[in-house]
Jmol script that loads the backbone (N, CA, C; Angstrom):
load data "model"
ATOM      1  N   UNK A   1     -27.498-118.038 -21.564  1.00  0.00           N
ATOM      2  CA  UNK A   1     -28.609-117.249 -21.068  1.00  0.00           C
ATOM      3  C   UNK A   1     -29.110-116.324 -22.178  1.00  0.00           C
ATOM      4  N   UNK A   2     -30.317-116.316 -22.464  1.00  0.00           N
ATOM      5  CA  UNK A   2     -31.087-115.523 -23.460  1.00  0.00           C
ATOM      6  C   UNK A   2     -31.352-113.942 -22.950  1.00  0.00           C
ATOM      7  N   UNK A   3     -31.061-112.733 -23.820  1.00  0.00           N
ATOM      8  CA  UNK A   3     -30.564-111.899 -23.492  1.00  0.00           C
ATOM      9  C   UNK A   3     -32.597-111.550 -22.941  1.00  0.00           C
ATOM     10  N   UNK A   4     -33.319-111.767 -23.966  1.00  0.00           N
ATOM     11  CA  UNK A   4     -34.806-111.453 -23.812  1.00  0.00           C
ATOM     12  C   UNK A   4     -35.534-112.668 -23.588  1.00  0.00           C
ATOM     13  N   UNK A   5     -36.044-113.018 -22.371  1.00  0.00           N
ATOM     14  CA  UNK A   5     -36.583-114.111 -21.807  1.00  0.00           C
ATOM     15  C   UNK A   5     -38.214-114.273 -21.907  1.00  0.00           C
ATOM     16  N   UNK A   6     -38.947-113.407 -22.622  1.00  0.00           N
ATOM     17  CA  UNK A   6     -40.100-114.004 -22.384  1.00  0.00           C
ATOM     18  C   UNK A   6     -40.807-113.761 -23.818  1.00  0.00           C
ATOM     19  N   UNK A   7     -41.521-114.793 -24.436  1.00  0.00           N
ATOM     20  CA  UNK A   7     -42.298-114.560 -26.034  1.00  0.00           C
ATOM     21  C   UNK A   7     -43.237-114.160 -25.641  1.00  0.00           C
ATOM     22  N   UNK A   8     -43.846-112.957 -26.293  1.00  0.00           N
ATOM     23  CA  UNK A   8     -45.129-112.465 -25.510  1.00  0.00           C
ATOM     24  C   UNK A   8     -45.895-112.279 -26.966  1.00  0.00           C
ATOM     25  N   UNK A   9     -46.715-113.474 -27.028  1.00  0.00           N
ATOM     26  CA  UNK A   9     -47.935-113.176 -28.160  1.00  0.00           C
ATOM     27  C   UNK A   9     -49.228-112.662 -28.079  1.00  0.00           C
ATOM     28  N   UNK A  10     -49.799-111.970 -28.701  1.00  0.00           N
ATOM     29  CA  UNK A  10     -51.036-111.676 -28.544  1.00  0.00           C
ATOM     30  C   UNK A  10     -52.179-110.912 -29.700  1.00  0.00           C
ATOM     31  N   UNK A  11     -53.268-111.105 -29.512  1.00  0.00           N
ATOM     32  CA  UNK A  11     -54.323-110.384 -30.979  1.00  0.00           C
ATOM     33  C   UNK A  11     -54.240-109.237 -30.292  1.00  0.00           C
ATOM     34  N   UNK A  12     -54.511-108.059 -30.984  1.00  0.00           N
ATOM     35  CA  UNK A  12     -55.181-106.766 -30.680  1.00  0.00           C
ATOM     36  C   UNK A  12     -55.997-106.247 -31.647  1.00  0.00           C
ATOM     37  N   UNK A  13     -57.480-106.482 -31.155  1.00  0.00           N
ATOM     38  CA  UNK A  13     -58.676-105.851 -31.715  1.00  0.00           C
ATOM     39  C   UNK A  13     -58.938-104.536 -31.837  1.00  0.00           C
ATOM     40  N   UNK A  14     -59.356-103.805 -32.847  1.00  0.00           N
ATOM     41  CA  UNK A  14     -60.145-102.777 -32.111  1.00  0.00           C
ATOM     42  C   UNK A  14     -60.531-101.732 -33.579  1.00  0.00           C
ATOM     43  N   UNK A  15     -59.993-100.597 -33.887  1.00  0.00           N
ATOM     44  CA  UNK A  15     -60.543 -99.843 -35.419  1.00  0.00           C
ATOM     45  C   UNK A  15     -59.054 -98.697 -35.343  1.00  0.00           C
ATOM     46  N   UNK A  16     -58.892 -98.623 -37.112  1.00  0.00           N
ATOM     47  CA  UNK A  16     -58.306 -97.950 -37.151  1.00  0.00           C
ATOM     48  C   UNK A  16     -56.694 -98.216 -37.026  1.00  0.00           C
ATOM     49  N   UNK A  17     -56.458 -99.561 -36.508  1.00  0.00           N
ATOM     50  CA  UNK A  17     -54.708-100.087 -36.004  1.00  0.00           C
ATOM     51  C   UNK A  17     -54.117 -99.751 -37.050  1.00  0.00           C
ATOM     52  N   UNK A  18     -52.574 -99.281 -36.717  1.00  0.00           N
ATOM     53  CA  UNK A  18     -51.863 -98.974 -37.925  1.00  0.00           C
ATOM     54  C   UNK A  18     -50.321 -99.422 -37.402  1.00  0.00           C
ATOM     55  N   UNK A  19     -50.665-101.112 -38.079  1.00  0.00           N
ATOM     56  CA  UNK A  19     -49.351-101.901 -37.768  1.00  0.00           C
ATOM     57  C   UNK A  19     -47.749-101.137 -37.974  1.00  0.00           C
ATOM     58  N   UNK A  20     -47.685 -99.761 -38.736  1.00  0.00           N
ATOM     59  CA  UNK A  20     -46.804 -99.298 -39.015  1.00  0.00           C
ATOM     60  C   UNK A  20     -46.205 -98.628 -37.429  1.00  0.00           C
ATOM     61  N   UNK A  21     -47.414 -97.778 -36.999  1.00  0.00           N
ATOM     62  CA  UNK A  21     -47.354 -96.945 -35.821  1.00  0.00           C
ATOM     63  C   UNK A  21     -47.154 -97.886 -34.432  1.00  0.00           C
ATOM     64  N   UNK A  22     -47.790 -99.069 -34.648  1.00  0.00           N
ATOM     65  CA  UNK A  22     -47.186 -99.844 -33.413  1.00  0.00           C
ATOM     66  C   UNK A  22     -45.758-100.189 -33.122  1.00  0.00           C
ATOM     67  N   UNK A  23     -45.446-100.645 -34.620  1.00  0.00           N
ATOM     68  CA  UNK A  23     -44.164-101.152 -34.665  1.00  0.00           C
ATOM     69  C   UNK A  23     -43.055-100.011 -34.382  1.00  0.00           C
ATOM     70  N   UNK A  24     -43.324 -98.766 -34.844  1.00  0.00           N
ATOM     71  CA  UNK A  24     -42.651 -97.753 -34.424  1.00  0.00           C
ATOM     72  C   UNK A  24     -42.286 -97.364 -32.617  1.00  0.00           C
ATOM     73  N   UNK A  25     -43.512 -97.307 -32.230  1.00  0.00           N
ATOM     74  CA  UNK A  25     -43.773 -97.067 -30.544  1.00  0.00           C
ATOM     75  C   UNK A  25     -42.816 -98.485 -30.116  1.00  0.00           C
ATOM     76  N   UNK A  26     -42.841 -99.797 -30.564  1.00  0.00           N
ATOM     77  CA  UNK A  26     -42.291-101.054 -29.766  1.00  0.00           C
ATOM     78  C   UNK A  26     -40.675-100.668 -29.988  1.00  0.00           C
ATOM     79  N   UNK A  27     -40.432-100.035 -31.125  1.00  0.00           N
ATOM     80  CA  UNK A  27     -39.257 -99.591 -31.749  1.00  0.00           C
ATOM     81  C   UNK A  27     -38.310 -98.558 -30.637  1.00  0.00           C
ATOM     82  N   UNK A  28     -39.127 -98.246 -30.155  1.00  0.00           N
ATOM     83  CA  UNK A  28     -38.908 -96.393 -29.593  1.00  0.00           C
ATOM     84  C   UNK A  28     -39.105 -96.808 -28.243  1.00  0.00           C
ATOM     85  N   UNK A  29     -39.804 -97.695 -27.521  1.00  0.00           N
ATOM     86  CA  UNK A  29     -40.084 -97.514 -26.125  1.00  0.00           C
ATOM     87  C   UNK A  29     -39.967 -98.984 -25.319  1.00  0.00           C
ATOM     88  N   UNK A  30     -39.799-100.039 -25.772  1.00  0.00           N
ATOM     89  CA  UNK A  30     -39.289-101.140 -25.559  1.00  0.00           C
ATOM     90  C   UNK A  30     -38.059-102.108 -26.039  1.00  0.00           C
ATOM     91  N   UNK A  31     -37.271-102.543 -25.058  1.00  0.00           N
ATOM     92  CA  UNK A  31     -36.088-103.641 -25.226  1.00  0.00           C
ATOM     93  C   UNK A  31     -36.885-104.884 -25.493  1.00  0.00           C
ATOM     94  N   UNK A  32     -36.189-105.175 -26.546  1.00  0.00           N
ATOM     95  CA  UNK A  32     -37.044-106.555 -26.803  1.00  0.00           C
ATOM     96  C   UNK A  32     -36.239-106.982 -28.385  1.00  0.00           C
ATOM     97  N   UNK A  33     -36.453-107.982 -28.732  1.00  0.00           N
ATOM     98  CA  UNK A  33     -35.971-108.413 -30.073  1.00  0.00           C
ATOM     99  C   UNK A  33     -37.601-109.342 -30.998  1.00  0.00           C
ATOM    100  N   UNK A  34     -36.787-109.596 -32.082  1.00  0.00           N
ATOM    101  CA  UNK A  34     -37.882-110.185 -32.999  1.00  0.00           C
ATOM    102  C   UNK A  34     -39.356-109.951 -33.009  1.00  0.00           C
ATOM    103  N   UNK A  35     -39.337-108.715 -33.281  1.00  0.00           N
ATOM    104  CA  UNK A  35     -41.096-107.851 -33.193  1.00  0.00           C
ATOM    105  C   UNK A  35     -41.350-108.556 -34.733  1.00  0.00           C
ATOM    106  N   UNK A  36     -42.822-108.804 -34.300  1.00  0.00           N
ATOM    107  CA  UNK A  36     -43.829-108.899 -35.085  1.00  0.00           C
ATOM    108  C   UNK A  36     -45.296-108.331 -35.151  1.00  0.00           C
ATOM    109  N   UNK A  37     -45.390-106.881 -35.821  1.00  0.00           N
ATOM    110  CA  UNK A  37     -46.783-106.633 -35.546  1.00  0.00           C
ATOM    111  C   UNK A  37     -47.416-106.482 -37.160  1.00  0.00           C
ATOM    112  N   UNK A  38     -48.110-107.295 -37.410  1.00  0.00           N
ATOM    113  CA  UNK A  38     -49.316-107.610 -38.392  1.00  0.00           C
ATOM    114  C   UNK A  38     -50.281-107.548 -38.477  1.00  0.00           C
ATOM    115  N   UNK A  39     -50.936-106.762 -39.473  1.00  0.00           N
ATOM    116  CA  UNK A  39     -52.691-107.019 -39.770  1.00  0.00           C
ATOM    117  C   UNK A  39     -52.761-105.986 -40.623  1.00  0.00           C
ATOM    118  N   UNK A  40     -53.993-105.604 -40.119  1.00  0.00           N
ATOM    119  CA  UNK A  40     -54.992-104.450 -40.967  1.00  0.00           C
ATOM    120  C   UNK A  40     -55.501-103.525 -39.506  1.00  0.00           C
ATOM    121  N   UNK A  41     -56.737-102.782 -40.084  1.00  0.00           N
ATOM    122  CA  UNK A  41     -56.562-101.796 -39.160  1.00  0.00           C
ATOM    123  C   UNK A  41     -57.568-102.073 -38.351  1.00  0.00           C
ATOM    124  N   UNK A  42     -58.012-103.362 -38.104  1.00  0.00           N
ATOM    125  CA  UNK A  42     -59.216-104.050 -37.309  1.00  0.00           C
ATOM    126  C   UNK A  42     -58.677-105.188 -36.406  1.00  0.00           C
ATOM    127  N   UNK A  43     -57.664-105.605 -36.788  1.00  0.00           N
ATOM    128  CA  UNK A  43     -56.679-106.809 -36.159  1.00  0.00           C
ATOM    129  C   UNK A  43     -54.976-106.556 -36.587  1.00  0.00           C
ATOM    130  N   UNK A  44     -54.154-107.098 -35.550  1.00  0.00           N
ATOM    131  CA  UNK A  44     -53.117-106.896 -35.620  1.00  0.00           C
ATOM    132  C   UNK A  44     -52.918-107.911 -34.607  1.00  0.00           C
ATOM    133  N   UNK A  45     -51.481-108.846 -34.804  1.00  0.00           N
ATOM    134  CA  UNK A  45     -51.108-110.062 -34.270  1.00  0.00           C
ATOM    135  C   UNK A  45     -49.799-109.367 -33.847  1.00  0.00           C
ATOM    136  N   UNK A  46     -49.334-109.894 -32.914  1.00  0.00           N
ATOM    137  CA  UNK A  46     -48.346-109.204 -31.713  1.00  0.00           C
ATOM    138  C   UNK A  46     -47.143-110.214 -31.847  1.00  0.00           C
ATOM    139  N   UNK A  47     -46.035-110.500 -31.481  1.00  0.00           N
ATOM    140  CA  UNK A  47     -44.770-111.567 -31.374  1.00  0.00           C
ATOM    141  C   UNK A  47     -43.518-110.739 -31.086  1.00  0.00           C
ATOM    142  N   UNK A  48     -43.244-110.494 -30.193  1.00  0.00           N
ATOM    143  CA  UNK A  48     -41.986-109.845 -29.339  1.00  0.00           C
ATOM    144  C   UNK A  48     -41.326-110.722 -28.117  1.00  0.00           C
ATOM    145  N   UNK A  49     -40.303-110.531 -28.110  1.00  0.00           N
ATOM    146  CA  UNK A  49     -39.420-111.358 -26.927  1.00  0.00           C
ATOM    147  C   UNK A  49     -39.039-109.992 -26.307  1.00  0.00           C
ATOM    148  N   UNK A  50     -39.138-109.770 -25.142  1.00  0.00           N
ATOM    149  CA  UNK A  50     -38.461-108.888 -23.848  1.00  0.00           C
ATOM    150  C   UNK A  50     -38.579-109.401 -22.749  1.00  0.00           C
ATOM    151  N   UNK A  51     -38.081-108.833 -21.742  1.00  0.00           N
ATOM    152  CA  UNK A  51     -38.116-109.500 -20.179  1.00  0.00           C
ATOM    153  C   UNK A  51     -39.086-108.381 -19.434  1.00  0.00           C
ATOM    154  N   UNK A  52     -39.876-107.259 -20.134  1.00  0.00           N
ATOM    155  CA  UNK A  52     -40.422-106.994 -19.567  1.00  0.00           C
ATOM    156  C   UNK A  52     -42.186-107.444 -20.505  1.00  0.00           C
ATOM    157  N   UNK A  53     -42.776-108.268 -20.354  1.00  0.00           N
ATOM    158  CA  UNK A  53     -44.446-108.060 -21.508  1.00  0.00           C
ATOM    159  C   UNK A  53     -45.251-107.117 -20.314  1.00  0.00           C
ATOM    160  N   UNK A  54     -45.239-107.080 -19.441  1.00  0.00           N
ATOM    161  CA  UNK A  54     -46.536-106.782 -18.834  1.00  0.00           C
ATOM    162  C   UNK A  54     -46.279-105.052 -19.626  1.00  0.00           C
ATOM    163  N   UNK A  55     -45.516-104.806 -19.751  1.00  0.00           N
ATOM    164  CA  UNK A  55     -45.293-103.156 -20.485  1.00  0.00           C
ATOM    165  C   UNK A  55     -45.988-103.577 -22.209  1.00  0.00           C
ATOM    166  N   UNK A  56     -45.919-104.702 -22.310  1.00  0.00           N
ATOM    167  CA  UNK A  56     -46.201-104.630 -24.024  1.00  0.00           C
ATOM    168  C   UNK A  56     -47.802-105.123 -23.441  1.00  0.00           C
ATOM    169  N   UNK A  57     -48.164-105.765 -23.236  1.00  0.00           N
ATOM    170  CA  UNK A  57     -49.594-105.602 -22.655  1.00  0.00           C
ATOM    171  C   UNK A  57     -50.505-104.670 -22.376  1.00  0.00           C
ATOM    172  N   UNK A  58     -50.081-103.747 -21.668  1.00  0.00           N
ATOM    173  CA  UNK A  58     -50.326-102.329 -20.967  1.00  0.00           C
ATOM    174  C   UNK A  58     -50.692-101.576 -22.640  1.00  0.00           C
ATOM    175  N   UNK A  59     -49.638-101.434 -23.034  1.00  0.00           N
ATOM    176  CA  UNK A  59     -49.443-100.446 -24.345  1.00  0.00           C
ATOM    177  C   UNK A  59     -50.584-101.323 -25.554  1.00  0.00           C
ATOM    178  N   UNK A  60     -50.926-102.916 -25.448  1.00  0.00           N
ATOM    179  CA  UNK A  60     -51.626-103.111 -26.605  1.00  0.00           C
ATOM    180  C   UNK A  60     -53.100-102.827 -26.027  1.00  0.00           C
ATOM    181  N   UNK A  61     -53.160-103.072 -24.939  1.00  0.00           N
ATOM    182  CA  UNK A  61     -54.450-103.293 -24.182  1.00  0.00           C
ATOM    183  C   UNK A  61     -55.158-101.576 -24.360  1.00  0.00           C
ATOM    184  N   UNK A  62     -53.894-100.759 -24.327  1.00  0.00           N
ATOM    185  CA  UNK A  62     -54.241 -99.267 -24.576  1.00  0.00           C
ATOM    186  C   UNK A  62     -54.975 -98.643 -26.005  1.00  0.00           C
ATOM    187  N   UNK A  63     -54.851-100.046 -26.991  1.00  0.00           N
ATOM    188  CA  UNK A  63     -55.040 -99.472 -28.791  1.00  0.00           C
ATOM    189  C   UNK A  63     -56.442-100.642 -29.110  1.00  0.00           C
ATOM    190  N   UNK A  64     -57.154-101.452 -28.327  1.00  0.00           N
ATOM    191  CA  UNK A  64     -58.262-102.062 -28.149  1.00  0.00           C
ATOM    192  C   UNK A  64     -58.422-103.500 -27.314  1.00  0.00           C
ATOM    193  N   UNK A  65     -58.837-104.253 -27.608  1.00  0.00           N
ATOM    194  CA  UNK A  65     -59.136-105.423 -26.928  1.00  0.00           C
ATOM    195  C   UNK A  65     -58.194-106.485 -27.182  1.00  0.00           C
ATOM    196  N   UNK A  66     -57.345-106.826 -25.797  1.00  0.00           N
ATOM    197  CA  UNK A  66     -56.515-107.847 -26.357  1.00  0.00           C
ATOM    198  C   UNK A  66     -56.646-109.071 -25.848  1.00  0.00           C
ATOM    199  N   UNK A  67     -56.684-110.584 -26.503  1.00  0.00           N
ATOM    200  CA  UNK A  67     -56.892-111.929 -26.841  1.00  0.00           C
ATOM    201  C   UNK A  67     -55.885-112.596 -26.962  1.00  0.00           C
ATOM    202  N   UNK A  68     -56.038-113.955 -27.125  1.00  0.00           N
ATOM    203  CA  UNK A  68     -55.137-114.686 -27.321  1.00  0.00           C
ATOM    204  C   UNK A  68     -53.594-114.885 -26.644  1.00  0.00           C
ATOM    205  N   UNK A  69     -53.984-113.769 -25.538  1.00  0.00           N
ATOM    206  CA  UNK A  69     -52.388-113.669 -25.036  1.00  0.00           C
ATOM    207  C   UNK A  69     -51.739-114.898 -24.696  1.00  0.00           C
ATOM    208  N   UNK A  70     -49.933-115.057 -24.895  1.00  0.00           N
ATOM    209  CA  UNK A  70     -49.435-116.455 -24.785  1.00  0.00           C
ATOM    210  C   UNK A  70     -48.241-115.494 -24.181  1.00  0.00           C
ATOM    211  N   UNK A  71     -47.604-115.680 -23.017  1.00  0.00           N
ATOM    212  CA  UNK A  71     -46.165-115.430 -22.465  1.00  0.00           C
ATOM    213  C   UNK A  71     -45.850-116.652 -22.320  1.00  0.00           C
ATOM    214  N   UNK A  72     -44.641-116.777 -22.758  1.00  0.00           N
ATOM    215  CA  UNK A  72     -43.563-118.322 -22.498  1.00  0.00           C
ATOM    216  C   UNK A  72     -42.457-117.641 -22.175  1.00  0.00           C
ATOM    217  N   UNK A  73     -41.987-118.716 -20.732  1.00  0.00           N
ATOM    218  CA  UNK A  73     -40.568-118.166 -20.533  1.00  0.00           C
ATOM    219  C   UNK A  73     -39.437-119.292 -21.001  1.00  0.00           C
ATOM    220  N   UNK A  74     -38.286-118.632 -22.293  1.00  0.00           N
ATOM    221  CA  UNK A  74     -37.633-119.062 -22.922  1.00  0.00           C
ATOM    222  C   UNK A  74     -36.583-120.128 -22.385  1.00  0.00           C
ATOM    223  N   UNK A  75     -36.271-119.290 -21.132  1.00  0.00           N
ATOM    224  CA  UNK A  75     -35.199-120.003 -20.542  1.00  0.00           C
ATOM    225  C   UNK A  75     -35.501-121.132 -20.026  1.00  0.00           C
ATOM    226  N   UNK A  76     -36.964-121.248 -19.586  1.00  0.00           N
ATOM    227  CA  UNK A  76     -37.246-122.526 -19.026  1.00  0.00           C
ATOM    228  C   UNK A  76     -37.662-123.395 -20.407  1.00  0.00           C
ATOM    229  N   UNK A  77     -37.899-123.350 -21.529  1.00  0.00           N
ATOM    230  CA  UNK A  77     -37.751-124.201 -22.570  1.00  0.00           C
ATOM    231  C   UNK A  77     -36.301-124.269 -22.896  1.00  0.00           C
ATOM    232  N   UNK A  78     -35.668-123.348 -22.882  1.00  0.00           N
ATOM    233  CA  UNK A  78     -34.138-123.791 -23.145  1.00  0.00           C
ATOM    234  C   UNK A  78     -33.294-125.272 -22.191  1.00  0.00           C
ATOM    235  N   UNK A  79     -33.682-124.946 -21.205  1.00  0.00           N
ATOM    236  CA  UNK A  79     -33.056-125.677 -19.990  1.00  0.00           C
ATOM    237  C   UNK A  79     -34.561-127.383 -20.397  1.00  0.00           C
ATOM    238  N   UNK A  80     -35.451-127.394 -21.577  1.00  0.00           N
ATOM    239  CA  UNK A  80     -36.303-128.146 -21.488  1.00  0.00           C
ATOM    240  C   UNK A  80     -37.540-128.572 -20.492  1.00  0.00           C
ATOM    241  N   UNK A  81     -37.757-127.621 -19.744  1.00  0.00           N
ATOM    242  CA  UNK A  81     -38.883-127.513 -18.726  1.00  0.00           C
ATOM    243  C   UNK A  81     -39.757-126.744 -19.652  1.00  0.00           C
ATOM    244  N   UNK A  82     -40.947-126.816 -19.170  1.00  0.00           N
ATOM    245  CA  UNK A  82     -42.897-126.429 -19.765  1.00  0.00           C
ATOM    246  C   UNK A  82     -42.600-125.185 -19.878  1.00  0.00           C
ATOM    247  N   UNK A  83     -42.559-124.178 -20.698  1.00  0.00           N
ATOM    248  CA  UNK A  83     -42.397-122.661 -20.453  1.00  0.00           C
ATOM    249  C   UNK A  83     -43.561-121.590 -20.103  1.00  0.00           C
TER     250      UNK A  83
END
end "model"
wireframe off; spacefill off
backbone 0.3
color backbone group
């Protein structure tokens, strides 16, 4: 059993992003493993595993417009079902 069950990808648009300060807040206020936050300060690309995203959603949706969202649940690719 995977300790963090869901990949939660996503863009976040908007001015000013400061991939440093996100990564800090995901650092500080969410359980989750293998963060990825990248870009510049107009785009930033998202990649975190936790069992909770709708909280990492909430919080990107809060810093501009977010796209591309992808949640997969791990366990059901583990076990080989569609995630």
């Amino acid at each position: 059993m995977l300790e963090f069950k869901f990949d939660t990808q996503l863009l976040i648009e908007g001015h000013d992003l400061d991939e440093d300060a996100i990564n800090d807040y995901f650092c500080e206020n969410f359980k989750g493993d293998c963060l990825l936050a990248v870009g510049d300060d107009e785009l930033i690309k998202i990649h975190y595993h936790t069992n909770e995203p709708w909280k990492v959603l909430e919080y990107c949706a809060s810093l501009g417009e977010i796209y591309d969202v992808v949640i997969e649940n791990m366990e059901r690719q583990e076990q080989g079902l569609q995630g």
